[in-house]
C-alpha positions in Angstrom: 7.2 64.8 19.0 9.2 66.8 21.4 11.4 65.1 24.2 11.9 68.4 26.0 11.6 72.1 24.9 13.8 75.1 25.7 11.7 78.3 26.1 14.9 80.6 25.9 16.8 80.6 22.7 20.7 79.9 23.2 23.1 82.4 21.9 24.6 80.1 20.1 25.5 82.5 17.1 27.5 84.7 19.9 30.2 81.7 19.9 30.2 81.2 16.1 33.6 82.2 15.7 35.1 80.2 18.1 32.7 77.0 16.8 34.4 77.5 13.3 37.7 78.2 14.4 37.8 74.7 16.1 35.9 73.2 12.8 39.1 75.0 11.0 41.6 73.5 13.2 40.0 70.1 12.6 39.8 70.5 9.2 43.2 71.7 8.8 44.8 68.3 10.5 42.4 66.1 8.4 43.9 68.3 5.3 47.6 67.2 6.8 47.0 63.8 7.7 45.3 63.3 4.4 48.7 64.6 2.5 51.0 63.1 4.7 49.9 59.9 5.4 47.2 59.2 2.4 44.5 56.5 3.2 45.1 52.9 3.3 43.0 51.9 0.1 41.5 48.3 0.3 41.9 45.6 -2.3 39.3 47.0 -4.4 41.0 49.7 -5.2 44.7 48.6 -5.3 44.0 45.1 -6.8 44.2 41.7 -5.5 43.3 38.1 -5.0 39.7 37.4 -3.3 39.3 34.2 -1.9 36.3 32.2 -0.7 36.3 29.4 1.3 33.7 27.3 3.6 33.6 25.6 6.5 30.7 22.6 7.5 31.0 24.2 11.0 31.2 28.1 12.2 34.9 28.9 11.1 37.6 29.5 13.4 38.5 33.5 12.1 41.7 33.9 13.8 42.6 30.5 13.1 42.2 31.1 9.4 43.8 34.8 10.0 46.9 32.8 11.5 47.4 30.4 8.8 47.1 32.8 5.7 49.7 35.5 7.9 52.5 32.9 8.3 52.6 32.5 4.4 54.2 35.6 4.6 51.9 37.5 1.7 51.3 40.7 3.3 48.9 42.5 4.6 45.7 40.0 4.3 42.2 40.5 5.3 40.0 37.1 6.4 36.6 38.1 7.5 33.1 36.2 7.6 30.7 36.6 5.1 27.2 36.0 4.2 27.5 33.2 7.5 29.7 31.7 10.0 31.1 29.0 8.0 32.0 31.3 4.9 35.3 33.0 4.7 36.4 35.7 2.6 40.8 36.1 2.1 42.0 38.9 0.5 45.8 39.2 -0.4 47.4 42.0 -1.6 48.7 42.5 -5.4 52.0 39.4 -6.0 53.2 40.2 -9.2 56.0 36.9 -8.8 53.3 34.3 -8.3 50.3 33.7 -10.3 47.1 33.7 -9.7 46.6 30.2 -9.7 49.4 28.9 -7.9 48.5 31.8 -5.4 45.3 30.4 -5.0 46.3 26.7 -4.3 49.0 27.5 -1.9 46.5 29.1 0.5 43.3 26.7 -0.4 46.5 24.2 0.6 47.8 25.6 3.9 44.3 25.8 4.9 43.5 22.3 4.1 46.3 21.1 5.7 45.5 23.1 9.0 42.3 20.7 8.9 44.0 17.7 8.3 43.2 17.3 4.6 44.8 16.9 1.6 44.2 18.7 -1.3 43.9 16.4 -4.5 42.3 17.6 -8.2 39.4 16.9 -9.6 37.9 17.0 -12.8 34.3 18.7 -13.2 32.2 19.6 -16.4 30.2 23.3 -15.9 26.6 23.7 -17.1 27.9 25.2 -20.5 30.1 22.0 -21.5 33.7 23.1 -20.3 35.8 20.6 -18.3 37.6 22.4 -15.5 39.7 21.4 -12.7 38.6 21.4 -9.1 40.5 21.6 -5.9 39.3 19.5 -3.1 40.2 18.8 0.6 39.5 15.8 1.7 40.4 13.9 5.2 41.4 10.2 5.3 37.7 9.0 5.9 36.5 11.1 3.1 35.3 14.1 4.8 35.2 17.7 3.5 37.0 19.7 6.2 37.1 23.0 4.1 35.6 23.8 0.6 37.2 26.1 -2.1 34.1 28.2 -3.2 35.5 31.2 -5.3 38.9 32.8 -5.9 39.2 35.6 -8.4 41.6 38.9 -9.4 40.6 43.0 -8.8 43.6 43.7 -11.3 45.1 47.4 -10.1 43.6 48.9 -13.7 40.2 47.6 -12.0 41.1 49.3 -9.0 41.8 52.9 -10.1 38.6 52.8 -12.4 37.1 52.0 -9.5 38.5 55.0 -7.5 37.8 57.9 -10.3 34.0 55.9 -10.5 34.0 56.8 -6.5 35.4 60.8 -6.8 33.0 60.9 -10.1 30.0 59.8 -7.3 31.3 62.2 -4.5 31.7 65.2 -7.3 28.1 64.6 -8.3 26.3 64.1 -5.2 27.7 67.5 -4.1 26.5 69.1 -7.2 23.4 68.0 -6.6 23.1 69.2 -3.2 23.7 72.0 -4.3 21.7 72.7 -6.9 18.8 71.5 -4.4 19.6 74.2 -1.6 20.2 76.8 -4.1 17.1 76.3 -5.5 14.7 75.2 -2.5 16.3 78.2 -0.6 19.1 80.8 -1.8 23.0 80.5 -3.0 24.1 81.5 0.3 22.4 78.8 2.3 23.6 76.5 -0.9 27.5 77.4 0.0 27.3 77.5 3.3 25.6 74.0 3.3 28.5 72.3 1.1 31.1 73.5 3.2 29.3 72.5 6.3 29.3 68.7 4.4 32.4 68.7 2.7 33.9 69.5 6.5 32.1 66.7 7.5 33.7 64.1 4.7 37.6 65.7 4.8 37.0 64.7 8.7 36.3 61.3 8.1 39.1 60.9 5.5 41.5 62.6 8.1 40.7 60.1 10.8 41.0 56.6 8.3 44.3 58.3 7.1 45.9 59.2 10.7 44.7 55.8 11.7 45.3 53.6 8.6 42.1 52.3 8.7 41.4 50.6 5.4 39.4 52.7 3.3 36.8 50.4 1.1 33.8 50.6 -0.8 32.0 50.3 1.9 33.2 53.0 3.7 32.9 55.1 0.6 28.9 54.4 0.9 29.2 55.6 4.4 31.0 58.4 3.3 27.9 59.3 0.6 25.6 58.4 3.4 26.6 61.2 5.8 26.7 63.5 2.7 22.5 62.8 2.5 22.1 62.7 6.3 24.4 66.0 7.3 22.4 67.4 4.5 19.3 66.9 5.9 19.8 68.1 9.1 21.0 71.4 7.3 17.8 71.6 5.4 15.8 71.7 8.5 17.8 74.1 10.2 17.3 76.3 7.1 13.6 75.7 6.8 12.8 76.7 10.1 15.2 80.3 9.7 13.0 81.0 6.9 9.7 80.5 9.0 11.1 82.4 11.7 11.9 85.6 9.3 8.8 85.3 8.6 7.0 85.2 11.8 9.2 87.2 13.9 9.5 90.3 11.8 11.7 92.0 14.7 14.3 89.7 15.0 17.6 90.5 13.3 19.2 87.4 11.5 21.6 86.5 14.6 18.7 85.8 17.2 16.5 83.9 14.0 19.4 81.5 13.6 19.6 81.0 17.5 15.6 80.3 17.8 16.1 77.8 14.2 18.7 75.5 15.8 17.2 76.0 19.6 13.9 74.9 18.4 15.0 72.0 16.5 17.1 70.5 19.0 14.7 68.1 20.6 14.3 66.7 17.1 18.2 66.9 16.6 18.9 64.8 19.6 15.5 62.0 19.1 17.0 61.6 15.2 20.6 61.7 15.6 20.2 60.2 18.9 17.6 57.0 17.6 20.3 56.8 13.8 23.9 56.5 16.2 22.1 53.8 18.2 21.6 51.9 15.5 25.1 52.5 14.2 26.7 51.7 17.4 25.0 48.5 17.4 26.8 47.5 13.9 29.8 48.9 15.6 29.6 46.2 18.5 28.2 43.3 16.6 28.5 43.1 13.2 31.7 42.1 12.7 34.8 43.3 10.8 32.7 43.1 8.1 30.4 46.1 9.3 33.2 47.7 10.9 34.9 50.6 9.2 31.0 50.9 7.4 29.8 51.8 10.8 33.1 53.9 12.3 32.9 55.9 9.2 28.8 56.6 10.2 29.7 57.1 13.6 32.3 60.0 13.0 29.9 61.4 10.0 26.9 61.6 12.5 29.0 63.4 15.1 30.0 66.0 13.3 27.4 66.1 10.7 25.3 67.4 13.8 28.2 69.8 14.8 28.8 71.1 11.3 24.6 71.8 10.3 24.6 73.7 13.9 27.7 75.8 13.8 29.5 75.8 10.5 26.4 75.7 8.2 23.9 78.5 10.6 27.2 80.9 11.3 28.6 80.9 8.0 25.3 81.3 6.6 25.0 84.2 8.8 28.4 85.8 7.8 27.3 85.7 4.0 24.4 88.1 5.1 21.4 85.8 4.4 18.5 88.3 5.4 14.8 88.3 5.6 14.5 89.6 2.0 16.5 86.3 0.5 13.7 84.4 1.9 10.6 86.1 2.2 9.1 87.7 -0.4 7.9 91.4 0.3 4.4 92.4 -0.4 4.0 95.2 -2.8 2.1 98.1 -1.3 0.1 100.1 -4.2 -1.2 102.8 -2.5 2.4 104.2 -1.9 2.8 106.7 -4.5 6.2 106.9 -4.4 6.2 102.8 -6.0 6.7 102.9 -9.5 4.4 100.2 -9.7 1.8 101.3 -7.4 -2.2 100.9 -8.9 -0.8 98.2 -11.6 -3.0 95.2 -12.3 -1.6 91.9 -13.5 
Protein backbone atom coordinates (compact mmCIF):
# COMPACT_ATOMS: atom_id res chain seq x y z
CA UNK A 1 0.00 0.00 0.00
CA UNK A 2 1.54 3.05 -1.28
CA UNK A 3 0.00 6.70 -0.44
CA UNK A 4 2.22 8.35 -3.01
CA UNK A 5 5.58 7.32 -4.75
CA UNK A 6 8.55 9.41 -5.60
CA UNK A 7 10.11 8.25 -8.96
CA UNK A 8 13.44 10.24 -8.27
CA UNK A 9 15.51 9.14 -5.39
CA UNK A 10 16.44 12.03 -2.83
CA UNK A 11 20.02 12.71 -2.15
CA UNK A 12 19.55 12.36 1.09
CA UNK A 13 23.00 10.69 1.83
CA UNK A 14 24.62 14.10 0.25
CA UNK A 15 23.32 15.95 3.64
CA UNK A 16 24.37 13.09 6.03
CA UNK A 17 26.89 15.02 7.72
CA UNK A 18 24.93 17.89 8.51
CA UNK A 19 21.75 15.27 9.59
CA UNK A 20 24.29 13.79 12.18
CA UNK A 21 25.90 16.77 13.27
CA UNK A 22 22.44 18.13 14.44
CA UNK A 23 21.66 14.35 15.94
CA UNK A 24 25.21 15.18 17.77
CA UNK A 25 24.19 18.45 19.02
CA UNK A 26 20.99 16.97 20.27
CA UNK A 27 22.60 14.29 21.80
CA UNK A 28 25.15 16.21 23.37
CA UNK A 29 22.40 18.61 25.43
CA UNK A 30 20.44 15.41 26.35
CA UNK A 31 24.09 14.10 27.69
CA UNK A 32 24.19 17.61 29.78
CA UNK A 33 20.84 17.91 30.89
CA UNK A 34 20.95 14.30 31.92
CA UNK A 35 24.27 15.20 34.25
CA UNK A 36 23.10 18.33 35.35
CA UNK A 37 19.77 18.16 36.16
CA UNK A 38 19.23 14.08 36.52
CA UNK A 39 15.57 12.90 36.03
CA UNK A 40 12.90 13.39 38.46
CA UNK A 41 12.39 9.57 39.50
CA UNK A 42 8.64 8.68 40.57
CA UNK A 43 7.70 7.05 43.83
CA UNK A 44 8.49 3.79 42.47
CA UNK A 45 11.79 4.31 42.40
CA UNK A 46 12.51 6.64 45.36
CA UNK A 47 9.97 5.09 47.74
CA UNK A 48 6.76 6.19 49.14
CA UNK A 49 3.26 5.90 50.44
CA UNK A 50 0.40 4.82 47.74
CA UNK A 51 -2.89 5.64 48.61
CA UNK A 52 -6.25 4.57 47.31
CA UNK A 53 -9.33 5.98 47.85
CA UNK A 54 -13.05 5.97 46.21
CA UNK A 55 -15.54 8.08 45.63
CA UNK A 56 -19.69 6.95 45.09
CA UNK A 57 -19.59 9.73 42.41
CA UNK A 58 -16.86 10.79 39.60
CA UNK A 59 -14.12 12.39 42.05
CA UNK A 60 -13.36 15.93 42.07
CA UNK A 61 -9.21 15.56 40.96
CA UNK A 62 -8.16 18.93 41.80
CA UNK A 63 -10.25 19.02 44.67
CA UNK A 64 -8.45 16.02 46.09
CA UNK A 65 -5.06 17.50 44.60
CA UNK A 66 -5.86 20.70 46.80
CA UNK A 67 -6.54 18.99 49.97
CA UNK A 68 -3.52 16.51 50.07
CA UNK A 69 -1.05 19.90 48.88
CA UNK A 70 -2.09 22.02 51.89
CA UNK A 71 -0.95 19.18 54.27
CA UNK A 72 2.22 20.37 53.32
CA UNK A 73 3.91 16.68 52.41
CA UNK A 74 5.62 17.50 49.29
CA UNK A 75 5.55 16.81 46.09
CA UNK A 76 2.27 14.50 45.78
CA UNK A 77 0.75 12.87 42.81
CA UNK A 78 -3.48 12.30 42.85
CA UNK A 79 -4.58 10.88 39.63
CA UNK A 80 -7.65 8.62 38.60
CA UNK A 81 -7.41 5.12 38.25
CA UNK A 82 -9.03 2.20 36.90
CA UNK A 83 -12.42 4.81 36.96
CA UNK A 84 -13.68 8.15 37.84
CA UNK A 85 -14.50 7.53 41.30
CA UNK A 86 -11.07 5.86 42.19
CA UNK A 87 -8.14 7.92 43.32
CA UNK A 88 -4.63 7.04 43.55
CA UNK A 89 -2.22 9.66 46.25
CA UNK A 90 1.18 9.20 46.27
CA UNK A 91 3.40 11.08 48.85
CA UNK A 92 6.85 11.20 48.90
CA UNK A 93 9.36 9.23 51.41
CA UNK A 94 8.50 10.96 55.52
CA UNK A 95 10.85 9.44 57.54
CA UNK A 96 9.25 11.54 60.93
CA UNK A 97 5.79 10.12 60.50
CA UNK A 98 4.70 6.63 60.12
CA UNK A 99 3.11 5.02 57.87
CA UNK A 100 0.01 4.63 59.55
CA UNK A 101 -0.48 7.79 61.05
CA UNK A 102 0.54 9.09 57.48
CA UNK A 103 -2.18 7.25 56.13
CA UNK A 104 -5.00 8.48 58.51
CA UNK A 105 -4.15 12.06 58.38
CA UNK A 106 -4.85 12.22 54.65
CA UNK A 107 -7.81 9.42 54.58
CA UNK A 108 -8.84 12.25 57.44
CA UNK A 109 -8.38 15.57 55.64
CA UNK A 110 -10.14 13.99 52.86
CA UNK A 111 -13.05 12.91 54.83
CA UNK A 112 -13.45 15.95 56.40
CA UNK A 113 -13.42 17.82 52.97
CA UNK A 114 -16.75 15.71 52.51
CA UNK A 115 -18.16 16.36 55.55
CA UNK A 116 -17.48 13.07 57.34
CA UNK A 117 -15.96 11.88 60.11
CA UNK A 118 -13.60 9.34 60.27
CA UNK A 119 -14.34 6.71 63.12
CA UNK A 120 -12.63 2.83 63.47
CA UNK A 121 -13.95 -0.13 62.93
CA UNK A 122 -13.28 -3.50 63.70
CA UNK A 123 -13.22 -6.19 60.70
CA UNK A 124 -12.21 -9.91 60.58
CA UNK A 125 -10.27 -10.94 56.98
CA UNK A 126 -11.08 -14.15 55.23
CA UNK A 127 -7.93 -15.82 56.92
CA UNK A 128 -9.23 -15.14 60.72
CA UNK A 129 -7.24 -11.91 61.61
CA UNK A 130 -9.08 -9.01 63.23
CA UNK A 131 -7.96 -5.67 61.76
CA UNK A 132 -8.95 -2.21 62.16
CA UNK A 133 -10.76 -0.26 59.56
CA UNK A 134 -10.98 3.40 58.85
CA UNK A 135 -14.38 4.70 57.82
CA UNK A 136 -15.99 8.01 56.80
CA UNK A 137 -19.14 8.44 57.55
CA UNK A 138 -21.62 11.67 57.29
CA UNK A 139 -24.29 12.34 59.98
CA UNK A 140 -27.13 10.33 58.10
CA UNK A 141 -24.81 7.45 57.60
CA UNK A 142 -23.56 7.96 54.21
CA UNK A 143 -20.19 6.96 52.86
CA UNK A 144 -18.84 10.12 51.32
CA UNK A 145 -15.23 8.62 50.60
CA UNK A 146 -13.93 5.01 51.09
CA UNK A 147 -10.28 4.00 52.14
CA UNK A 148 -9.49 1.23 49.63
CA UNK A 149 -5.62 0.55 49.89
CA UNK A 150 -2.68 2.31 51.33
CA UNK A 151 0.76 0.69 51.22
CA UNK A 152 4.86 1.55 51.35
CA UNK A 153 7.53 1.34 48.06
CA UNK A 154 10.35 1.45 50.70
CA UNK A 155 13.55 3.33 48.91
CA UNK A 156 15.54 -0.33 49.01
CA UNK A 157 12.25 -1.33 46.78
CA UNK A 158 12.92 1.53 44.71
CA UNK A 159 16.56 1.14 43.72
CA UNK A 160 15.97 -2.66 43.03
CA UNK A 161 13.62 -1.54 40.99
CA UNK A 162 15.83 0.91 39.02
CA UNK A 163 18.95 -1.65 38.42
CA UNK A 164 15.80 -4.33 37.40
CA UNK A 165 14.96 -1.36 34.69
CA UNK A 166 18.96 -0.66 33.40
CA UNK A 167 19.27 -4.67 33.59
CA UNK A 168 15.96 -4.52 30.96
CA UNK A 169 17.41 -1.57 28.85
CA UNK A 170 21.09 -3.39 28.86
CA UNK A 171 19.41 -6.63 27.57
CA UNK A 172 17.05 -5.47 25.08
CA UNK A 173 20.04 -3.67 23.34
CA UNK A 174 21.96 -6.81 23.34
CA UNK A 175 19.48 -8.39 21.80
CA UNK A 176 19.08 -6.08 19.11
CA UNK A 177 22.00 -6.45 18.38
CA UNK A 178 22.67 -9.77 18.22
CA UNK A 179 19.44 -9.84 15.76
CA UNK A 180 21.01 -7.20 13.20
CA UNK A 181 24.32 -8.68 13.42
CA UNK A 182 23.06 -11.75 12.51
CA UNK A 183 20.01 -11.13 10.08
CA UNK A 184 22.41 -8.59 8.30
CA UNK A 185 26.19 -7.66 9.08
CA UNK A 186 28.06 -5.99 12.30
CA UNK A 187 28.13 -2.75 10.61
CA UNK A 188 24.44 -2.41 10.12
CA UNK A 189 24.33 -4.01 13.86
CA UNK A 190 26.33 -0.77 15.27
CA UNK A 191 25.11 1.62 13.28
CA UNK A 192 21.53 0.39 14.28
CA UNK A 193 22.21 0.67 18.27
CA UNK A 194 23.54 4.04 17.95
CA UNK A 195 20.78 5.15 15.81
CA UNK A 196 18.39 3.72 19.11
CA UNK A 197 20.39 4.56 21.87
CA UNK A 198 20.26 8.35 20.22
CA UNK A 199 16.76 7.89 20.29
CA UNK A 200 16.43 6.86 24.19
CA UNK A 201 19.43 9.49 25.63
CA UNK A 202 16.77 12.05 23.71
CA UNK A 203 13.98 11.11 25.65
CA UNK A 204 15.93 11.03 28.96
CA UNK A 205 17.36 14.57 28.05
CA UNK A 206 13.86 16.05 27.55
CA UNK A 207 12.17 14.41 31.09
CA UNK A 208 15.45 15.74 32.76
CA UNK A 209 15.41 19.44 31.31
CA UNK A 210 11.75 19.37 32.03
CA UNK A 211 11.44 17.48 35.32
CA UNK A 212 8.99 15.42 34.05
CA UNK A 213 8.52 12.51 36.45
CA UNK A 214 10.17 9.62 35.07
CA UNK A 215 8.08 6.19 36.04
CA UNK A 216 7.68 2.79 35.14
CA UNK A 217 5.54 3.66 32.76
CA UNK A 218 7.65 5.75 30.95
CA UNK A 219 10.37 3.21 31.19
CA UNK A 220 7.88 0.84 29.01
CA UNK A 221 7.67 3.63 26.59
CA UNK A 222 11.20 4.01 26.64
CA UNK A 223 11.64 -0.04 25.73
CA UNK A 224 8.78 0.50 23.30
CA UNK A 225 10.56 3.02 21.02
CA UNK A 226 13.68 0.72 21.39
CA UNK A 227 11.38 -2.24 19.35
CA UNK A 228 9.66 0.41 17.10
CA UNK A 229 12.88 2.66 16.07
CA UNK A 230 14.28 -0.82 15.54
CA UNK A 231 11.97 -1.83 13.25
CA UNK A 232 11.92 0.97 11.09
CA UNK A 233 15.90 0.39 10.87
CA UNK A 234 15.34 -3.15 9.82
CA UNK A 235 13.33 -2.22 6.88
CA UNK A 236 15.58 0.43 5.82
CA UNK A 237 18.25 -2.23 5.84
CA UNK A 238 16.34 -4.87 4.12
CA UNK A 239 15.50 -2.98 1.30
CA UNK A 240 19.61 -1.64 0.85
CA UNK A 241 20.30 -5.24 0.63
CA UNK A 242 17.66 -5.89 -2.23
CA UNK A 243 18.81 -2.94 -3.94
CA UNK A 244 22.63 -4.12 -4.02
CA UNK A 245 21.34 -6.77 -5.35
CA UNK A 246 19.27 -5.53 -8.09
CA UNK A 247 20.97 -2.50 -9.09
CA UNK A 248 24.47 -3.80 -9.56
CA UNK A 249 25.66 -0.17 -10.75
CA UNK A 250 24.78 1.68 -8.02
CA UNK A 251 27.56 2.62 -5.55
CA UNK A 252 26.46 2.39 -1.82
CA UNK A 253 25.56 6.24 -1.44
CA UNK A 254 22.76 6.23 -4.29
CA UNK A 255 21.52 2.43 -2.76
CA UNK A 256 20.93 4.03 0.56
CA UNK A 257 19.06 7.12 -1.11
CA UNK A 258 16.68 4.68 -3.24
CA UNK A 259 16.20 2.26 0.44
CA UNK A 260 14.89 5.21 2.45
CA UNK A 261 13.21 7.02 -0.80
CA UNK A 262 11.28 3.92 -1.46
CA UNK A 263 10.18 3.30 1.84
CA UNK A 264 8.88 6.58 2.70
CA UNK A 265 5.24 6.17 1.78
CA UNK A 266 5.35 3.31 4.21
CA UNK A 267 7.41 5.44 6.75
CA UNK A 268 4.79 8.24 6.80
CA UNK A 269 1.28 5.55 6.59
CA UNK A 270 3.10 3.64 9.92
CA UNK A 271 4.57 6.27 11.79
CA UNK A 272 1.93 8.49 10.66
CA UNK A 273 -1.29 5.82 11.62
CA UNK A 274 1.15 4.75 15.48
CA UNK A 275 1.56 8.95 16.44
CA UNK A 276 -2.22 9.32 15.91
CA UNK A 277 -2.92 6.87 18.16
CA UNK A 278 -0.41 8.26 20.69
CA UNK A 279 -1.56 11.70 20.32
CA UNK A 280 -4.99 10.57 21.18
CA UNK A 281 -3.65 9.13 24.74
CA UNK A 282 -1.83 12.44 24.79
CA UNK A 283 -5.24 14.50 24.71
CA UNK A 284 -7.53 12.09 26.57
CA UNK A 285 -6.17 9.79 28.74
CA UNK A 286 -5.41 11.53 31.50
CA UNK A 287 -2.36 12.14 33.71
CA UNK A 288 -2.36 8.70 34.00
CA UNK A 289 -1.39 8.14 30.21
CA UNK A 290 0.48 11.15 30.20
CA UNK A 291 4.24 11.02 30.37
CA UNK A 292 3.48 7.09 28.89
CA UNK A 293 2.38 8.88 25.76
CA UNK A 294 4.94 12.11 25.69
CA UNK A 295 7.69 9.66 26.11
CA UNK A 296 6.12 7.69 22.69
CA UNK A 297 5.56 10.86 21.03
CA UNK A 298 9.29 12.16 21.30
CA UNK A 299 10.55 8.30 20.57
CA UNK A 300 8.47 8.17 17.36
CA UNK A 301 9.78 11.54 16.16
CA UNK A 302 13.04 10.88 16.22
CA UNK A 303 13.00 7.14 16.01
CA UNK A 304 11.96 8.04 12.28
CA UNK A 305 14.77 10.78 12.16
CA UNK A 306 17.46 8.59 13.63
CA UNK A 307 16.60 5.05 11.16
CA UNK A 308 16.66 7.72 8.14
CA UNK A 309 19.78 9.70 8.89
CA UNK A 310 21.87 8.39 11.78
CA UNK A 311 21.36 4.71 11.16
CA UNK A 312 21.59 4.74 6.73
CA UNK A 313 24.66 7.51 6.93
CA UNK A 314 26.60 5.92 9.56
CA UNK A 315 26.01 2.68 8.13
CA UNK A 316 27.45 4.22 5.03
CA UNK A 317 30.58 5.66 6.76
CA UNK A 318 31.49 2.08 8.13
CA UNK A 319 31.79 1.01 4.37
CA UNK A 320 28.87 -1.54 4.26
CA UNK A 321 29.24 -2.73 0.50
CA UNK A 322 27.55 -5.01 -1.84
CA UNK A 323 29.87 -7.92 -0.83
CA UNK A 324 28.67 -7.63 3.09
CA UNK A 325 25.32 -8.49 1.77
CA UNK A 326 25.24 -10.33 -1.27
CA UNK A 327 26.86 -13.21 -1.70
CA UNK A 328 29.15 -13.54 -4.95
CA UNK A 329 28.73 -16.42 -7.33
CA UNK A 330 31.71 -18.44 -7.83
CA UNK A 331 32.65 -18.61 -11.55
CA UNK A 332 34.52 -22.02 -12.33
CA UNK A 333 35.51 -21.62 -15.63
CA UNK A 334 37.98 -18.81 -14.53
CA UNK A 335 41.24 -20.46 -14.40
CA UNK A 336 42.81 -18.17 -12.49
CA UNK A 337 40.07 -19.39 -9.28
CA UNK A 338 41.79 -21.66 -7.09
CA UNK A 339 38.64 -23.30 -6.81
CA UNK A 340 37.44 -23.35 -10.30
CA UNK A 341 36.02 -27.07 -11.69
CA UNK A 342 35.43 -28.19 -7.85
CA UNK A 343 32.38 -30.23 -7.05
CA UNK A 344 30.75 -30.15 -3.61
Amino acid sequence: MELFRIKRDLPLMKHALIFNAISFITFAAAVFFLFTRGLHFSIEFTGGTVIEVAYPQAAEIEKTRLVVEKMGFGEVQVQNFGSSRDVMIRLPVRGDVKQTELVGKVFGELCKAESGVVSEHQEVTPQGEQVSKQICTKADGAEPIKLSRSEVVGPAVGAELAQDAAKALAVTIAGIMIYLAIRFEWKFAVAGIIANLHDVVIILGFFAFFRWEFSLAVLAAVLAVLGYSVNESVVIFDRVREAFRKFRKMNTHEVIDHAITSTMSRTVITHGCTQLMVISMLLFGGPTLHYFAVALTIGILFGIYSSVFVAAAIAMWLGVKREDLVKTAINRDDPSDPNAGAVV
